[in-house]
C-alpha positions in Angstrom: 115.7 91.5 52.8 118.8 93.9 52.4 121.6 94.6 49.9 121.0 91.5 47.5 120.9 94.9 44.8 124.4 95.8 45.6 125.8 92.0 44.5 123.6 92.0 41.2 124.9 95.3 40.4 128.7 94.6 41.2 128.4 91.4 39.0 126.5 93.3 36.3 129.7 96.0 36.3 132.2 93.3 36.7 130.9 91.2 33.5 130.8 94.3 31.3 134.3 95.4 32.2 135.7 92.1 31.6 133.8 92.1 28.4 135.5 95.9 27.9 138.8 94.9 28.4 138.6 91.1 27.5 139.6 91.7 23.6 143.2 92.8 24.9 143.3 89.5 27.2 145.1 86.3 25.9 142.4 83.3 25.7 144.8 81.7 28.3 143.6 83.5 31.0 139.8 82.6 30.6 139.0 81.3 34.1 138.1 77.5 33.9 134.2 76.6 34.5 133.0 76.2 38.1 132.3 72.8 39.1 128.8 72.6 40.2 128.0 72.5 43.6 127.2 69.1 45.6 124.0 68.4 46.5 122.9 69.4 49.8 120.5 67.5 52.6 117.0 68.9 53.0 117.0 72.0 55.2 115.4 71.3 58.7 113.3 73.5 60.4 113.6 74.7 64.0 110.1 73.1 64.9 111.2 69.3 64.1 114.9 69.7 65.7 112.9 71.3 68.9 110.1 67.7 69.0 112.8 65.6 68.3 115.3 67.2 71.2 112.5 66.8 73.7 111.5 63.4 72.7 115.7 62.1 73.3 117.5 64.6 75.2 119.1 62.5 78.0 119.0 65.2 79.9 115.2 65.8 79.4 114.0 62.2 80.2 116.7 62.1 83.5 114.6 65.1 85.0 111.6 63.6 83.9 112.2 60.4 85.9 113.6 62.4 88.3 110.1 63.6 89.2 108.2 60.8 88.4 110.3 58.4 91.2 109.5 61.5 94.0 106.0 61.0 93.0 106.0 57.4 94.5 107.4 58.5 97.6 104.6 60.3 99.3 102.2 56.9 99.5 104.9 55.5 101.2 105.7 57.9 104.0 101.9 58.2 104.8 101.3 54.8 105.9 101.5 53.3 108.9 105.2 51.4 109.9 105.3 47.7 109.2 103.7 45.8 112.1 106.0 43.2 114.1 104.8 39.7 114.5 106.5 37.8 116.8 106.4 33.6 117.5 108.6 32.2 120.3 108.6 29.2 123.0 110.0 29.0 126.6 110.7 25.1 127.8 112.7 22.7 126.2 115.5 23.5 123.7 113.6 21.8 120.7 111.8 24.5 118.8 108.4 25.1 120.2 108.7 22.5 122.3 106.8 22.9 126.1 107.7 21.9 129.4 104.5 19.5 130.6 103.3 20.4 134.2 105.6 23.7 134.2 103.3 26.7 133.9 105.9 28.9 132.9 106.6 27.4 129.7 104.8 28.3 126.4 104.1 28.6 123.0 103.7 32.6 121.9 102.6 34.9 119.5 102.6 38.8 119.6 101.6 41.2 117.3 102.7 44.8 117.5 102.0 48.0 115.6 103.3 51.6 115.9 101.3 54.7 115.5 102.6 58.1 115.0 100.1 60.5 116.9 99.6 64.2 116.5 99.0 64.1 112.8 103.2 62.7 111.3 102.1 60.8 108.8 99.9 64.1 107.2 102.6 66.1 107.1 105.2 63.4 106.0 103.4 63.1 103.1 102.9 67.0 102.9 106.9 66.8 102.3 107.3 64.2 100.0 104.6 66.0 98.0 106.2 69.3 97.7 110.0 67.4 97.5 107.6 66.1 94.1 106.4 69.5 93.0 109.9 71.1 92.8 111.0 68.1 91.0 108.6 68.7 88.7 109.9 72.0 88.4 112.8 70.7 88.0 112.2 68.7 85.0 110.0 71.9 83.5 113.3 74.0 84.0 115.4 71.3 82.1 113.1 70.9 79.4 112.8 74.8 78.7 116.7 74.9 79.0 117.2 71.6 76.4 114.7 73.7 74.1 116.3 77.4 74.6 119.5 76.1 73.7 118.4 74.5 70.8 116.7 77.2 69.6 119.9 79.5 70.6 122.2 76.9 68.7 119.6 76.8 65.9 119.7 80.7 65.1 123.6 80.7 65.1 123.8 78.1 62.7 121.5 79.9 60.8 123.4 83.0 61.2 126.4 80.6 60.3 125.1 79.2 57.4 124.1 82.2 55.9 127.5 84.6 56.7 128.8 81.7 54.4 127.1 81.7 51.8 127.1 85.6 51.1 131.2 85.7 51.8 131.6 82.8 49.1 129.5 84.5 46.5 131.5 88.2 47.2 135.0 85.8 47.0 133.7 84.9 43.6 132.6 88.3 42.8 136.1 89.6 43.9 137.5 86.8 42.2 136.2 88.7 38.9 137.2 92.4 40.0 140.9 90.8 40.8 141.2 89.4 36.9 139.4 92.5 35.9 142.3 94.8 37.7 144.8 92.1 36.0 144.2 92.5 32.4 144.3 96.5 33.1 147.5 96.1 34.5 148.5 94.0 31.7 147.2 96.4 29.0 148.6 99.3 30.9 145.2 100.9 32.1 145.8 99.7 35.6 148.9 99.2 38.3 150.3 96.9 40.2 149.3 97.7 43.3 145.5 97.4 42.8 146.3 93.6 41.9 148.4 93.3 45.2 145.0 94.9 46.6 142.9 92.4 45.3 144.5 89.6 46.0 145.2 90.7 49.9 141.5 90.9 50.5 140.6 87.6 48.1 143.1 86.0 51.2 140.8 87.5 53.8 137.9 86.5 52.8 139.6 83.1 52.8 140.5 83.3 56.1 136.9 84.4 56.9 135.3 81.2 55.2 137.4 79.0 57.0 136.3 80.4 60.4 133.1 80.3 59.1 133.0 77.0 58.5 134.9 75.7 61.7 132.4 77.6 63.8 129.4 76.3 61.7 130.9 72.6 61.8 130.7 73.5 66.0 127.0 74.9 65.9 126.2 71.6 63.6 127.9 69.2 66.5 126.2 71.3 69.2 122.4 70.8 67.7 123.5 67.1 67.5 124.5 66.8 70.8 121.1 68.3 72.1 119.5 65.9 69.9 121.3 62.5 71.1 122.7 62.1 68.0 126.2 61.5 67.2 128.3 64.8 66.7 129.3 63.7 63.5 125.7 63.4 62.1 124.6 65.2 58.9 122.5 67.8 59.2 120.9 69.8 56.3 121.0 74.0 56.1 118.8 75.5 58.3 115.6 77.1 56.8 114.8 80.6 56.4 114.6 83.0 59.3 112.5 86.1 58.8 112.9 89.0 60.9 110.8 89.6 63.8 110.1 92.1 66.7 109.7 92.4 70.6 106.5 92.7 71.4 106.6 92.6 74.6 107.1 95.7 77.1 109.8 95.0 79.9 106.8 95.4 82.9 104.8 92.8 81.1 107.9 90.5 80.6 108.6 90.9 84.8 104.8 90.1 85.2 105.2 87.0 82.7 108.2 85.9 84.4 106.8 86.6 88.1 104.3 83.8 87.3 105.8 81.4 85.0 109.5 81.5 85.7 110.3 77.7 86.7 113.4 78.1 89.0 111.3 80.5 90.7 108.5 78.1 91.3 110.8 75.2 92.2 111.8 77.6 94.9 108.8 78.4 96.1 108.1 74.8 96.5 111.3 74.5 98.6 109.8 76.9 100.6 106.6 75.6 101.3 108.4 72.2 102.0 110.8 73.4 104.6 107.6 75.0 106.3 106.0 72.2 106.3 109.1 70.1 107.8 109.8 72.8 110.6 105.5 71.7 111.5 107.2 68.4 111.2 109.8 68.8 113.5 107.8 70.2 116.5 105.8 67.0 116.3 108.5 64.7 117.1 107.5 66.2 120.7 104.8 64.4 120.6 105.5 60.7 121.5 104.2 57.9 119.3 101.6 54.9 120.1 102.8 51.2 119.6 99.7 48.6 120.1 100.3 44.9 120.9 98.2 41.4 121.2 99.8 38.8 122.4 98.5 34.5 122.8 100.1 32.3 124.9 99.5 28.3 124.4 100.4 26.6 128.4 100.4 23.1 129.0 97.5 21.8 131.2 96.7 25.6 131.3 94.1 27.6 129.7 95.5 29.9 127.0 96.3 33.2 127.7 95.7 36.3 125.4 96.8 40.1 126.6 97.1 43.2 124.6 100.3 46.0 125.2 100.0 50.0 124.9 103.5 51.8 124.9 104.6 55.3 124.6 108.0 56.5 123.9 109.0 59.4 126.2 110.9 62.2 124.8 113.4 63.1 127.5 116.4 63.4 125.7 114.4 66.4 123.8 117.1 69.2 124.4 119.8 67.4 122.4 117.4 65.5 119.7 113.9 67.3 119.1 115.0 70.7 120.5 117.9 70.6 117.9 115.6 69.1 115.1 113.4 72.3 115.3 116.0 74.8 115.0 118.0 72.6 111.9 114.3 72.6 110.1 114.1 76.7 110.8 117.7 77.2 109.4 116.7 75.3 106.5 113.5 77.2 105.9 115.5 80.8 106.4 118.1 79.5 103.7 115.4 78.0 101.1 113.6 81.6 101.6 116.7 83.9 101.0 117.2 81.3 97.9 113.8 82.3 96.8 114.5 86.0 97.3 117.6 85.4 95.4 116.1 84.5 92.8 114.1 87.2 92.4 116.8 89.6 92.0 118.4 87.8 89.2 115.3 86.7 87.1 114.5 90.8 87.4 118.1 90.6 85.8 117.9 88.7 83.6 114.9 89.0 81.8 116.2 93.1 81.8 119.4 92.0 80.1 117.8 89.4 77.2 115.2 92.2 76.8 118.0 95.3 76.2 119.8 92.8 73.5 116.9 92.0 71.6 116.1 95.6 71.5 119.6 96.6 70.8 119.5 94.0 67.8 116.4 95.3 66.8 117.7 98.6 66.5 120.5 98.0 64.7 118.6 95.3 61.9 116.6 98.5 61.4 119.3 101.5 61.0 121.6 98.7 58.8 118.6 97.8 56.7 116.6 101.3 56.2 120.3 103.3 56.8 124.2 102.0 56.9 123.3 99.2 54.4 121.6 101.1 51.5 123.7 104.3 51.8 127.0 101.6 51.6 125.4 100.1 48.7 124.8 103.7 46.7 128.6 104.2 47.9 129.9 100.7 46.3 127.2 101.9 43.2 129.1 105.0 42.3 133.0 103.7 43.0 131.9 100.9 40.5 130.6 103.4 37.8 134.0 105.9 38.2 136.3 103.4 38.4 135.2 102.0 34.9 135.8 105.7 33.6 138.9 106.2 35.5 138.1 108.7 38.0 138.4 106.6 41.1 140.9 104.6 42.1 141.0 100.6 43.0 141.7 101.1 46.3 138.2 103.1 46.7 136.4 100.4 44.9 137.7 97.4 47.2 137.2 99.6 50.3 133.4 100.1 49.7 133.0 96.7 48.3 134.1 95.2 52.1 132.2 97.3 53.7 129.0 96.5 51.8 130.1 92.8 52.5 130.9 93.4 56.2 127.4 95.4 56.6 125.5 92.6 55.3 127.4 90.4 57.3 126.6 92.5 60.4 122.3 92.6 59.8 121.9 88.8 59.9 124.4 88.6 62.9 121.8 90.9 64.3 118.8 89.1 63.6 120.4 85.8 64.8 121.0 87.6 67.9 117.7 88.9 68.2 116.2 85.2 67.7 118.3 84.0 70.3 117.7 86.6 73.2 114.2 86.0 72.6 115.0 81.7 72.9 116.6 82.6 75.8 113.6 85.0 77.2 111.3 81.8 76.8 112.7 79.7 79.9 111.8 82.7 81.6 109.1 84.2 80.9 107.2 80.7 80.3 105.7 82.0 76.9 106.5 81.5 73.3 108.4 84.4 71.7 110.4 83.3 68.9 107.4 82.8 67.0 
């Protein structure tokens, strides 16, 4: 881990110049003893936020349902339409009551069933079923989103957390360089303007922590929300998060995403539904079979039983199944240049995630083996002149931010390298951020 020397050493040099210069100090401007710190919740790692976000994430178990309901749908459109069963009477106007000696009147029932020929019912359910396999999709798409983001939103509060923690601990190590420049001052080793100085950048890093915090307060209400929790929840630090690398090349992250990329599946399943419709479509050509048995009860008259066979004829084809077939061939051209949509941006974005995780690698590896321990050897030899007068304030406060600003910038990088990986994952369909 990087430039934890360069604090140690700056508080080393700070004590022993207070200690140099403390005999000329009045014992009234000891600084008072620190309150300690409150007790924090238990840190939570990434791996139980990410269970319990999939387990109640409204959005989650809405897509889940989603696809289960879809599922149901396909035993239904492959059976047979409800037969019709019919009772009636012709004679007098008391319910099923017969004319005697009339052999027109009767006491009837019918029974009739339709039967869609040339193979509807097949492909009716053929739809339903791939109407049920994009909503699956769907639900894997939401899922890998719901856990991306909280992986995303994870890594900035980590990021969050830990920018912090080093700016409060260089405030209280400026804190010490700012009374150390005031007792030279007073003992007339110093000016007045390296005071000023001080001071001026304790107020920045003031106004640094409080951003800090009011965008760590926003990461913490985020992870709550993706959690179904309410916003205002307590949640504990984040655990540690140790650099990593891209393993990956770009060609094997196309392949990766080629075949596990879930809008690109759910696409594909559009597709093979509106193919399967447009095979629908030029069936309705085909006219469908209704079947019916029918008793009659006659007084003084033997019963009578008869069966029925009816075809509906498509003659108004031009305006209804004519039209049908080109709506279902529009629909398959869109839901194909959907696909190839698609595509073209998963090719772009798994090519832009990839450049910023090798960007922030790049950079976590020139500030760590480079910028950061040249800066610290910079702040190192200010420290030591300024105690024997050869270099002034100004120098000293100057390296000191840009050792703190540095350190700042490596785990911004490593955050962001954990999150374009997160955001890789929905992708490519594979586990990278571990």
């Amino acid at each position: 881990m990087p430039i934890r020397s360069a604090q140690i050493f700056f508080g080393t040099v700070a004590l022993a110049l207070m200690a140099s210069v403390a005999v000329a100090a009045d014992n009234r401007n000891a600084p008072p003893q620190a309150e300690p710190p409150p007790a924090q919740a238990d840190a939570v790692a990434l791996d139980e936020l990410v269970r319990e976000a999939v387990a109640k994430n409204p959005a989650i178990q809405s897509a889940q349902r989603q696809a289960e309901a879809l599922r149901h749908r396909v035993p239904q459109v492959r059976t047979l339409p409800d037969p019709v069963l019919t009772v009636g009477w012709a004679g007098n106007a008391a319910p099923f009551n017969v004319q005697n000696g009339d052999p027109s009147s009767y006491r009837g029932l019918s029974a009739m069933q339709q039967i869609p020929l040339g193979g509807k019912l097949g492909l009716r359910g053929q739809v339903a079923a791939r109407e049920g396999d994009a909503a699956s999709w769907e639900s894997e798409i939401t899922r890998r989103r719901v856990v991306a983001e909280v992986k995303a939103t994870y890594y900035e509060y980590f990021y969050l957390h830990t920018a912090l923690g080093i700016t409060r601990k260089n405030h209280e190590l400026l804190e010490k360089l700012a009374r150390i420049a005031e007792v030279r001052y007073q003992v007339g080793k110093g000016i007045q303007a390296d005071v000023l100085r001080a001071h001026v950048e304790l107020s920045r890093l003031r106004q640094r922590m409080t951003v800090l915090e009011q965008q760590q307060n926003t990461a913490r209400a985020r992870l709550n929300t993706l959690l179904f929790r309410d916003a205002e929840a307590a949640l504990g630090p984040p655990t540690a998060v140790q650099a990593t690398s891209m393993n990956q090349t770009l060609e094997q992250l196309y392949e990766l995403a080629a075949a596990n990329d879930g809008e690109l599946q759910r696409q594909q399943k559009l597709v093979e539904r509106e193919q399967v419709t447009v095979a629908l479509a030029r069936k309705d050509y085909v006219p469908d079979l209704s079947v019916g048995w029918m008793y009659q009860q006659r007084p003084g008259m033997p019963d009578m039983h008869g069966a029925t066979f009816s075809l509906n004829i498509p003659i108004f084809f031009k305006s209804k199944q004519r039209e049908r077939v080109k709506e279902a061939k529009l629909g398959l051209e869109g839901t194909t240049h959907a696909l190839d949509d698609r595509k073209t941006n998963l090719a772009f974005e798994v090519k832009e995630q990839y450049l910023t995780a090798r960007a922030a690698e790049e950079l976590m590896r020139l500030y760590s083996q480079g910028v950061v321990p040249q800066a610290s050897l910079a702040l190192e030899s200010s420290m030591a002149a300024y105690e024997v007068g050869t270099v002034d304030f100004l120098t000293v406060i100057t390296n000191f931010s840009t050792v703190l600003d540095y350190e700042m910038e490596y785990y911004r990088e490593l955050a962001n390298l954990r999150i374009a990986l997160a955001r890789l994952e929905p992708l490519v369909g594979v586990e990278l951020t571990n």
